[in-house]
N, CA, C and O atoms as a GROMACS GRO file, in nm:
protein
  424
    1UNK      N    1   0.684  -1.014  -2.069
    1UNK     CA    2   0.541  -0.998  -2.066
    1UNK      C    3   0.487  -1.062  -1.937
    1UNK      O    4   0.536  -1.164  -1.889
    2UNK      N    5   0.379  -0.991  -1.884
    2UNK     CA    6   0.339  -1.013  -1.747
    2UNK      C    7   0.241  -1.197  -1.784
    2UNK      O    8   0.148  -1.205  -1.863
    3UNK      N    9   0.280  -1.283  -1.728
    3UNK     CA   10   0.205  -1.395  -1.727
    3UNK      C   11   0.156  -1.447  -1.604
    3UNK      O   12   0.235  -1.483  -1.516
    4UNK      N   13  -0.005  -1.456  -1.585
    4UNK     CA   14  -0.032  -1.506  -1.462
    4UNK      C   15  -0.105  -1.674  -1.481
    4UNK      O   16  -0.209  -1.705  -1.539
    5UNK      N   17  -0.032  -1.741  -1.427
    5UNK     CA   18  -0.036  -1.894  -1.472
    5UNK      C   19   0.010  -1.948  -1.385
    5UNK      O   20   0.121  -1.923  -1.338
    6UNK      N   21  -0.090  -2.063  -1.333
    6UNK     CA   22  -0.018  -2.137  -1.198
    6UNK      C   23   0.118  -2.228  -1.239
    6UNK      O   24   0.186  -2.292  -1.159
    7UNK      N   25   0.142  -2.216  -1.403
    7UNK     CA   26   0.234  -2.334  -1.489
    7UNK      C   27   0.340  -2.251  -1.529
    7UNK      O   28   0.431  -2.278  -1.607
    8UNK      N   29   0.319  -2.156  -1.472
    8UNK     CA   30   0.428  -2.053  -1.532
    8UNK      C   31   0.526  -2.029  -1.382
    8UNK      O   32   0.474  -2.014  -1.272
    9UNK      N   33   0.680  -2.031  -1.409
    9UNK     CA   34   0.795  -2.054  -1.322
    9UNK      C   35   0.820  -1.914  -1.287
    9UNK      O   36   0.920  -1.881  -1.351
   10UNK      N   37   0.778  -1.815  -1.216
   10UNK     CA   38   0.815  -1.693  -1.163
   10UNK      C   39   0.793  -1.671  -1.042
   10UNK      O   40   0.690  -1.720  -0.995
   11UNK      N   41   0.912  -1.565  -0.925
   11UNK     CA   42   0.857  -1.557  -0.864
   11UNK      C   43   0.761  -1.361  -0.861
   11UNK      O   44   0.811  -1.264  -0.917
   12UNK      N   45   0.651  -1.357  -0.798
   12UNK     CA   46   0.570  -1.288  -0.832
   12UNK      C   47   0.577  -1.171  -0.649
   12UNK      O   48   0.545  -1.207  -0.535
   13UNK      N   49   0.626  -1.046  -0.694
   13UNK     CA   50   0.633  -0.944  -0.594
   13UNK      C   51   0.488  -0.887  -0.592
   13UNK      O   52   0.444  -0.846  -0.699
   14UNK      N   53   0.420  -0.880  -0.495
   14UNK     CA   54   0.301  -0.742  -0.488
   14UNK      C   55   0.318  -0.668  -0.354
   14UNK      O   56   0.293  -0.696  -0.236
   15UNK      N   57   0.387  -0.534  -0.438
   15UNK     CA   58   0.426  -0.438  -0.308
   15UNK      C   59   0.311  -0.332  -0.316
   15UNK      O   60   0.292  -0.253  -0.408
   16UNK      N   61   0.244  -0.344  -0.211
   16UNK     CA   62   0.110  -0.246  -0.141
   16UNK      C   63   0.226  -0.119  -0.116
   16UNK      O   64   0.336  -0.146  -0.068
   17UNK      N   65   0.193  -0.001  -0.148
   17UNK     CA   66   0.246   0.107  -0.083
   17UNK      C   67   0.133   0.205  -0.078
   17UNK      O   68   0.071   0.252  -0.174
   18UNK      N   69   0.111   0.235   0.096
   18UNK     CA   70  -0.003   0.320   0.108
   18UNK      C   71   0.060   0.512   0.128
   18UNK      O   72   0.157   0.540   0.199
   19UNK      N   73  -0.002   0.590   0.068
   19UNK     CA   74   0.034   0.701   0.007
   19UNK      C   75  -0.070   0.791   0.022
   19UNK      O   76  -0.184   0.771  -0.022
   20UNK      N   77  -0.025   0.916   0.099
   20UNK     CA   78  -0.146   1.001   0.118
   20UNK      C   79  -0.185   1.059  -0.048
   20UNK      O   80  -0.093   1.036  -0.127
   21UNK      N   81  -0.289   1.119  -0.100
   21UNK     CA   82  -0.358   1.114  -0.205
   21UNK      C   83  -0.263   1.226  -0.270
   21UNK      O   84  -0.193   1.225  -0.371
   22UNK      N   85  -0.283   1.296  -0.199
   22UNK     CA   86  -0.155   1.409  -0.272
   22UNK      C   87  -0.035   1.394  -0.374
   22UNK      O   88   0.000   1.455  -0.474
   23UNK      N   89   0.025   1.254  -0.283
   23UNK     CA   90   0.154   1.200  -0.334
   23UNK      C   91   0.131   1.074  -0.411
   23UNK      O   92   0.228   1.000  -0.422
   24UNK      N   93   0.022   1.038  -0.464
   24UNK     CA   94  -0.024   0.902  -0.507
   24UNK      C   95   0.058   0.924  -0.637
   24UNK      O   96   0.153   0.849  -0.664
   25UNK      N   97   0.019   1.033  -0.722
   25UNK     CA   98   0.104   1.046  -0.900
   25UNK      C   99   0.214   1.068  -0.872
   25UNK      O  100   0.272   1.034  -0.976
   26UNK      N  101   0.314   1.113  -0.783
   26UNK     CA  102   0.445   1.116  -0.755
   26UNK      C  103   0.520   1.001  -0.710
   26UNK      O  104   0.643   0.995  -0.715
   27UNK      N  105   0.454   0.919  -0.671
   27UNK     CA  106   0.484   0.763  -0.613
   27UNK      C  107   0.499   0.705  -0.763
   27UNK      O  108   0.593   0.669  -0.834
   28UNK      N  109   0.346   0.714  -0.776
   28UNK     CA  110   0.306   0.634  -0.973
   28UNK      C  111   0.470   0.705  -1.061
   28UNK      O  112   0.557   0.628  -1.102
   29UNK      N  113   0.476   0.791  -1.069
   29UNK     CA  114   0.604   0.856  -1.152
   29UNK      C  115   0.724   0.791  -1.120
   29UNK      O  116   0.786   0.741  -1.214
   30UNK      N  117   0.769   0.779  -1.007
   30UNK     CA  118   0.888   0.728  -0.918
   30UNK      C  119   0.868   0.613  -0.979
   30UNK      O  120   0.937   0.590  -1.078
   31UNK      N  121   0.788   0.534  -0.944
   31UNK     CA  122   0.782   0.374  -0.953
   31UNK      C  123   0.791   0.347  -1.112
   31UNK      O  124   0.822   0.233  -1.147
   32UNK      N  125   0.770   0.426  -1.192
   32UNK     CA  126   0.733   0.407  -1.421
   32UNK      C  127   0.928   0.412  -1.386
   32UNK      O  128   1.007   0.319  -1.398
   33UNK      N  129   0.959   0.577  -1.334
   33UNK     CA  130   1.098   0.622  -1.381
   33UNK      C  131   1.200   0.474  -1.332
   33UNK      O  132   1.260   0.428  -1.429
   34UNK      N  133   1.221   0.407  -1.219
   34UNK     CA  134   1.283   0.346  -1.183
   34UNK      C  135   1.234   0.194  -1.250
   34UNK      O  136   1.318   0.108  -1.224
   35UNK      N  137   1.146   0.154  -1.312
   35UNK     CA  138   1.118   0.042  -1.400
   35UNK      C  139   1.188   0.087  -1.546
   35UNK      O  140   1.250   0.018  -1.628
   36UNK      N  141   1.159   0.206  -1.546
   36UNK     CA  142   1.259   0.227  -1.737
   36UNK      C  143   1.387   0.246  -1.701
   36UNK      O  144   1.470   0.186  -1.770
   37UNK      N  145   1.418   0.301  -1.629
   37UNK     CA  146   1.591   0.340  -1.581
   37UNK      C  147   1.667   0.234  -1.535
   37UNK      O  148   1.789   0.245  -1.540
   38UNK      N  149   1.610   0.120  -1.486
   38UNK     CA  150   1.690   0.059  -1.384
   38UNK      C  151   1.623  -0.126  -1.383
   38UNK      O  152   1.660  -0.217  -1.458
   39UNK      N  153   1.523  -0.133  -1.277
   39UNK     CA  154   1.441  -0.323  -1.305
   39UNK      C  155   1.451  -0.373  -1.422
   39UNK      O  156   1.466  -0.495  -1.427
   40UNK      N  157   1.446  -0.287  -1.569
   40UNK     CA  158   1.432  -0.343  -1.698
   40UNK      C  159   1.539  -0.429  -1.718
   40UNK      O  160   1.538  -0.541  -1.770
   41UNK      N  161   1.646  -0.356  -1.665
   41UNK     CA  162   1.751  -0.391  -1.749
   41UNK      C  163   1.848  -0.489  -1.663
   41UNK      O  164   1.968  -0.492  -1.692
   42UNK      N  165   1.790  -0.583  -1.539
   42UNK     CA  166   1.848  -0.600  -1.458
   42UNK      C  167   1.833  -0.754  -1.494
   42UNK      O  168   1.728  -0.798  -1.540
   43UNK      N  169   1.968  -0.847  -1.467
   43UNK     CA  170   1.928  -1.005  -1.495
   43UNK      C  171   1.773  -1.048  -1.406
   43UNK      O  172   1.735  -1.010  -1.296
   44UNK      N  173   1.719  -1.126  -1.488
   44UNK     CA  174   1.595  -1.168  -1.414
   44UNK      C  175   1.453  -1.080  -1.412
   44UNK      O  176   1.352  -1.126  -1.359
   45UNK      N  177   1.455  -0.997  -1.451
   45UNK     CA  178   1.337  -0.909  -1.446
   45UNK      C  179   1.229  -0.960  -1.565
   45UNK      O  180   1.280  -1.003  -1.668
   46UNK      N  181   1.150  -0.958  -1.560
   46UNK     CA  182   1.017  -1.030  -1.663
   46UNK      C  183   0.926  -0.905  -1.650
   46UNK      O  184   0.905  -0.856  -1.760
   47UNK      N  185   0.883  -0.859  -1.577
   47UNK     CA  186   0.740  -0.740  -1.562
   47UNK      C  187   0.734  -0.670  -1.406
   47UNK      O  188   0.764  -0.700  -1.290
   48UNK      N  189   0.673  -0.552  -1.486
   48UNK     CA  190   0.620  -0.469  -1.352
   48UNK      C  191   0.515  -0.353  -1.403
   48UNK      O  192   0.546  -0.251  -1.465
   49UNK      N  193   0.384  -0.392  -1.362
   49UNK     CA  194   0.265  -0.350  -1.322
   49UNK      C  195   0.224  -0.265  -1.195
   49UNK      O  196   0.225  -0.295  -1.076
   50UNK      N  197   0.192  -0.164  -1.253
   50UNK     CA  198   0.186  -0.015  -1.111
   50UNK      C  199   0.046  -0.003  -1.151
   50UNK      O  200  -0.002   0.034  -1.259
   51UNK      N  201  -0.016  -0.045  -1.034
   51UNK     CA  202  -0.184   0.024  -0.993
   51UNK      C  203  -0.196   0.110  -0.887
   51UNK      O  204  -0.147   0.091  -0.776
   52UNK      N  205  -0.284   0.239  -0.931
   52UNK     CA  206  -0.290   0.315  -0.842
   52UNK      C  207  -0.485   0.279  -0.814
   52UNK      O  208  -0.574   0.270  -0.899
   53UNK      N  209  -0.494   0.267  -0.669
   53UNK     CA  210  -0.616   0.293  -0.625
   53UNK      C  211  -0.704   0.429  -0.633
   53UNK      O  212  -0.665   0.538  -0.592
   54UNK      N  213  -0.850   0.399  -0.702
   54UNK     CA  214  -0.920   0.483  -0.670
   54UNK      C  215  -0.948   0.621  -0.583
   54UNK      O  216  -0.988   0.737  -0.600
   55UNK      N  217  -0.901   0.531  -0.475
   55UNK     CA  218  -0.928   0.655  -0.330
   55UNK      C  219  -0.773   0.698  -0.329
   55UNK      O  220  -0.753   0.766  -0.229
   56UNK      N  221  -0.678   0.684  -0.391
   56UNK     CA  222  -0.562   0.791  -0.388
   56UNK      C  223  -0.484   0.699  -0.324
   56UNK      O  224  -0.386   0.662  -0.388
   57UNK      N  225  -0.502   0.648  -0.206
   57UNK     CA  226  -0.415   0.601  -0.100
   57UNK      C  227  -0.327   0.498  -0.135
   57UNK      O  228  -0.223   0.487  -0.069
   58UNK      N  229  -0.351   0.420  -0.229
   58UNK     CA  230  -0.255   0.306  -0.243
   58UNK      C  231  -0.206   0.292  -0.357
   58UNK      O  232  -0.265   0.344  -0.452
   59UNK      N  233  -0.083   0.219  -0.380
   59UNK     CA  234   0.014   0.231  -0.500
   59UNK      C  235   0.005   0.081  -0.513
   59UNK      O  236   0.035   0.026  -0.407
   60UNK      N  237  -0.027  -0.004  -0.612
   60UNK     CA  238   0.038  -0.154  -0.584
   60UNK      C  239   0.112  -0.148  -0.678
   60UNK      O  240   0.081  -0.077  -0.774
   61UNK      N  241   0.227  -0.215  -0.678
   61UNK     CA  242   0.356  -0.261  -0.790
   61UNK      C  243   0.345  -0.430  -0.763
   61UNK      O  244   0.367  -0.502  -0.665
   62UNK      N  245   0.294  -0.459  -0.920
   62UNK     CA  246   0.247  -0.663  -0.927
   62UNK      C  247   0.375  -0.661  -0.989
   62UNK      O  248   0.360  -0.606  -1.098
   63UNK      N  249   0.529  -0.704  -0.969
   63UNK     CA  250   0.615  -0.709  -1.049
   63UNK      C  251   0.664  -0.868  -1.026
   63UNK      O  252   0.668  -0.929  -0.918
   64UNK      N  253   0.706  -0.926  -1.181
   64UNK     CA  254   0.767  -1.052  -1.178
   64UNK      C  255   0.894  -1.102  -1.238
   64UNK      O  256   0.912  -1.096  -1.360
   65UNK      N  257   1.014  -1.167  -1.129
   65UNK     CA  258   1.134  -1.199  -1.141
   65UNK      C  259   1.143  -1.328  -1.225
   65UNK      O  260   1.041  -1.384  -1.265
   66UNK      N  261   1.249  -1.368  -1.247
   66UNK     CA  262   1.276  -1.497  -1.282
   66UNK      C  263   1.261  -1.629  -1.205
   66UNK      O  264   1.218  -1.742  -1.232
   67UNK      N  265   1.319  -1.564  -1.087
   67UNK     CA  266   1.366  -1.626  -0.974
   67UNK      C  267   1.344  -1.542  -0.850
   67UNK      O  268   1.323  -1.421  -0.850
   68UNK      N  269   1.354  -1.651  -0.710
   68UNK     CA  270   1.374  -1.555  -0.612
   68UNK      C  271   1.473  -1.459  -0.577
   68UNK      O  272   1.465  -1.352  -0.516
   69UNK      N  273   1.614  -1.548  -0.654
   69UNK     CA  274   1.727  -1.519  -0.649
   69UNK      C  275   1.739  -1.433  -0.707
   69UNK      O  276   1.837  -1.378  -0.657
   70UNK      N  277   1.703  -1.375  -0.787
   70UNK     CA  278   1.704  -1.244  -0.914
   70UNK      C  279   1.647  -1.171  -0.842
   70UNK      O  280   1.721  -1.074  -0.848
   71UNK      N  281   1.561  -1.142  -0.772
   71UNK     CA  282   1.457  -1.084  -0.682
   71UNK      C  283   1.545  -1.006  -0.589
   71UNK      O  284   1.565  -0.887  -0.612
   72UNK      N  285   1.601  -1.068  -0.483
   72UNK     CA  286   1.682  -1.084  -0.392
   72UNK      C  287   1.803  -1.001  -0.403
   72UNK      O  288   1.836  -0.923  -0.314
   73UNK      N  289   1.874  -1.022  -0.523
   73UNK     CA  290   2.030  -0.942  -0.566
   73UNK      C  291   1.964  -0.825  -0.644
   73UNK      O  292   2.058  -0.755  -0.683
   74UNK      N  293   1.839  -0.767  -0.686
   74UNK     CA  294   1.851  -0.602  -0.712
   74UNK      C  295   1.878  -0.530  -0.511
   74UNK      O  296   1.893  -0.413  -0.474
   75UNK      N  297   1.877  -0.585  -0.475
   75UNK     CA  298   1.879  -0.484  -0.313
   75UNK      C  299   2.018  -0.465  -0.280
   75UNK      O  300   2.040  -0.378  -0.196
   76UNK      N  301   2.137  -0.540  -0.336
   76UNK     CA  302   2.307  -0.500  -0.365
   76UNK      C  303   2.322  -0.392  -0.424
   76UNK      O  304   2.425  -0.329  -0.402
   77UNK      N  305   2.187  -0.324  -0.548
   77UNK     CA  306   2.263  -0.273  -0.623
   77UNK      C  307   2.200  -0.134  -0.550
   77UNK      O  308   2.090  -0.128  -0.494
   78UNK      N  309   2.308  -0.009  -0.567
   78UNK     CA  310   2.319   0.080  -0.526
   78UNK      C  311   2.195   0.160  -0.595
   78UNK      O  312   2.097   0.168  -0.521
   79UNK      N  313   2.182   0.214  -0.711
   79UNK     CA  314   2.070   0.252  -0.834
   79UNK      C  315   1.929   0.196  -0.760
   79UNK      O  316   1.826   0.262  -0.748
   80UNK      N  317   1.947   0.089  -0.724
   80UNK     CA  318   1.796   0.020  -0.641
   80UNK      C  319   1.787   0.055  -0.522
   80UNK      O  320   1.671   0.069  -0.482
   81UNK      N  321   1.845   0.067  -0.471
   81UNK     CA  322   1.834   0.108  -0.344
   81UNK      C  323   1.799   0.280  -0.334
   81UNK      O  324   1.710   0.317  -0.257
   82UNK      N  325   1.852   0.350  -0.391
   82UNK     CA  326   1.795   0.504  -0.467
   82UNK      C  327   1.677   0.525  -0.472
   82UNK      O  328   1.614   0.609  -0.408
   83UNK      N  329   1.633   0.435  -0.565
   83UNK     CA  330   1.470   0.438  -0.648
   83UNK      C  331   1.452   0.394  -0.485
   83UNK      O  332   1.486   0.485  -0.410
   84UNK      N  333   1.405   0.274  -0.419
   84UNK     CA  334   1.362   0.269  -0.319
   84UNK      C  335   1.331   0.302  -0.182
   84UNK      O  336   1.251   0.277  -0.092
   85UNK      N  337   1.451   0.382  -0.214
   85UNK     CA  338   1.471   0.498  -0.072
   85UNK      C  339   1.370   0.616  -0.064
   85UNK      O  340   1.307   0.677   0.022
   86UNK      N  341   1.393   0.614  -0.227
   86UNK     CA  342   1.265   0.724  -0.250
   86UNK      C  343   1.128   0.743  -0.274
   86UNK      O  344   1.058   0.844  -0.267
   87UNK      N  345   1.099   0.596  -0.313
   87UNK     CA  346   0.964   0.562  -0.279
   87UNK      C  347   0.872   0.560  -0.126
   87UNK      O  348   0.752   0.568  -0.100
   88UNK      N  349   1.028   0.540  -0.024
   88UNK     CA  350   0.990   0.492   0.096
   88UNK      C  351   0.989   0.612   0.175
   88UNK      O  352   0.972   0.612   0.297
   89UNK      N  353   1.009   0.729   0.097
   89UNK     CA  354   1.018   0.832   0.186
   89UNK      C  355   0.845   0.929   0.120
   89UNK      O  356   0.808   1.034   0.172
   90UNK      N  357   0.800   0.889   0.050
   90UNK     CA  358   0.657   0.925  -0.019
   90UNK      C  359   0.591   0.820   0.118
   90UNK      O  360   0.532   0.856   0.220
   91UNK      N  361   0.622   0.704   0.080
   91UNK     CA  362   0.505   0.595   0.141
   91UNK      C  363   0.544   0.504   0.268
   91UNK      O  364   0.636   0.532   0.346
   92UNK      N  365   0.471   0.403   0.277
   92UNK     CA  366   0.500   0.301   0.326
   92UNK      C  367   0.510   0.165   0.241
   92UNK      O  368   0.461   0.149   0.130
   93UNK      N  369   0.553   0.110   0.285
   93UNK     CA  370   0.524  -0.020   0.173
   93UNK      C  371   0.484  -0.130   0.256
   93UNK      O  372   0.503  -0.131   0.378
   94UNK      N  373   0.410  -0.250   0.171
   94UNK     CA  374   0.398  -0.389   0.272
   94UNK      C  375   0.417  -0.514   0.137
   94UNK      O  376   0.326  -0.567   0.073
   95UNK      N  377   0.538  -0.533   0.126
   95UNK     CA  378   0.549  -0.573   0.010
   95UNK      C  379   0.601  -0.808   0.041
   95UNK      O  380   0.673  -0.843   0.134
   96UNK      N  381   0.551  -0.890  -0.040
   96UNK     CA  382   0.585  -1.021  -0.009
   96UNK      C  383   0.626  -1.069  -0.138
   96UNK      O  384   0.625  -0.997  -0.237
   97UNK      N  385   0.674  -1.222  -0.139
   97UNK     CA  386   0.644  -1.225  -0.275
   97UNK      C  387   0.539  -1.433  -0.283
   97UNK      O  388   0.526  -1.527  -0.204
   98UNK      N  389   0.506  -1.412  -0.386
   98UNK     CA  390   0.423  -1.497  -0.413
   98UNK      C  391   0.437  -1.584  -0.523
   98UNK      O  392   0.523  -1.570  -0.610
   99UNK      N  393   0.319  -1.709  -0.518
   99UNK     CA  394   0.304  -1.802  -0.591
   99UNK      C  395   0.167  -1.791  -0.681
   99UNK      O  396   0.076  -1.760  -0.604
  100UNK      N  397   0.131  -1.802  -0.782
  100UNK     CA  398  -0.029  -1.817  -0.854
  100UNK      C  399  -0.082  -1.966  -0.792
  100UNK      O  400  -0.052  -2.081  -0.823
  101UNK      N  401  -0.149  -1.926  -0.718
  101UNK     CA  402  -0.233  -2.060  -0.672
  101UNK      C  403  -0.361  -2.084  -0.760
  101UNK      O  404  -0.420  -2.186  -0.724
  102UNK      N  405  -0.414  -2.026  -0.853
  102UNK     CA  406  -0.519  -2.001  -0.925
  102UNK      C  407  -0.561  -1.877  -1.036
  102UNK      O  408  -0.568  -1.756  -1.014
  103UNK      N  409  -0.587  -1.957  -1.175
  103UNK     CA  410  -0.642  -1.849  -1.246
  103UNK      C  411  -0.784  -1.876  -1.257
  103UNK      O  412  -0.833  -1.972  -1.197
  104UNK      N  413  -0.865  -1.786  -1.344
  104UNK     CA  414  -0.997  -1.807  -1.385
  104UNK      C  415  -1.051  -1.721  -1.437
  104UNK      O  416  -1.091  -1.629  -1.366
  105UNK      N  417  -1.070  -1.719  -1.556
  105UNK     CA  418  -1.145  -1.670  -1.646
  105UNK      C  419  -1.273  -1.695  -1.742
  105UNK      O  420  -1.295  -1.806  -1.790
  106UNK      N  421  -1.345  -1.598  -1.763
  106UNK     CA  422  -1.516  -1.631  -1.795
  106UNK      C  423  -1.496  -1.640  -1.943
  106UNK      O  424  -1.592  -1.663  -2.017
   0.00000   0.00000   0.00000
């Protein structure tokens, strides 16, 4: 389950992938198929969250590892590298990974 908590031990991916509008639901599809087929089931995986922007153009994937290290070793595996090849040939990506420096809620 996706937890956003500065007390909570994950590390936290947000990959921007910008996508002409055309290809925005074909990106969104790619990115569901390769989270059920493949990230789920991989040591270290906790969540992955796919937002598609309004204006078409952008894909974000908020996904969260265990570790960095868990993070790091899906890019060995062949199956990942597939799914990603093929995302990267729809888009671009600008992807980091991160820390929760802050929540807040009303």
């Amino acid at each position: 389950m996706t937890t956003i908590d500065t007390e909570t031990d994950v590390t936290t991916l947000i990959n921007v992938f910008t996508v002409v509008p055309e290809r925005q639901d074909e990106l969104v599809d790619l990115l569901a198929d390769a989270t059920e087929e493949t990230m789920r089931h991989l040591p270290g995986f906790v969540s992955a969250n796919i937002h598609r922007s309004r204006d078409g153009e952008r894909v974000v994937n908020y996904a969260q590892w265990e570790s960095e290290a868990d993070y790091e070793a899906i890019f060995e595996r062949p199956d990942v590298r597939e799914h990603m090849d093929g995302a990267l040939e729809l888009a671009t990506a600008d992807y980091h990974l991160y820390d929760v420096a802050l929540t807040d809620e009303r």
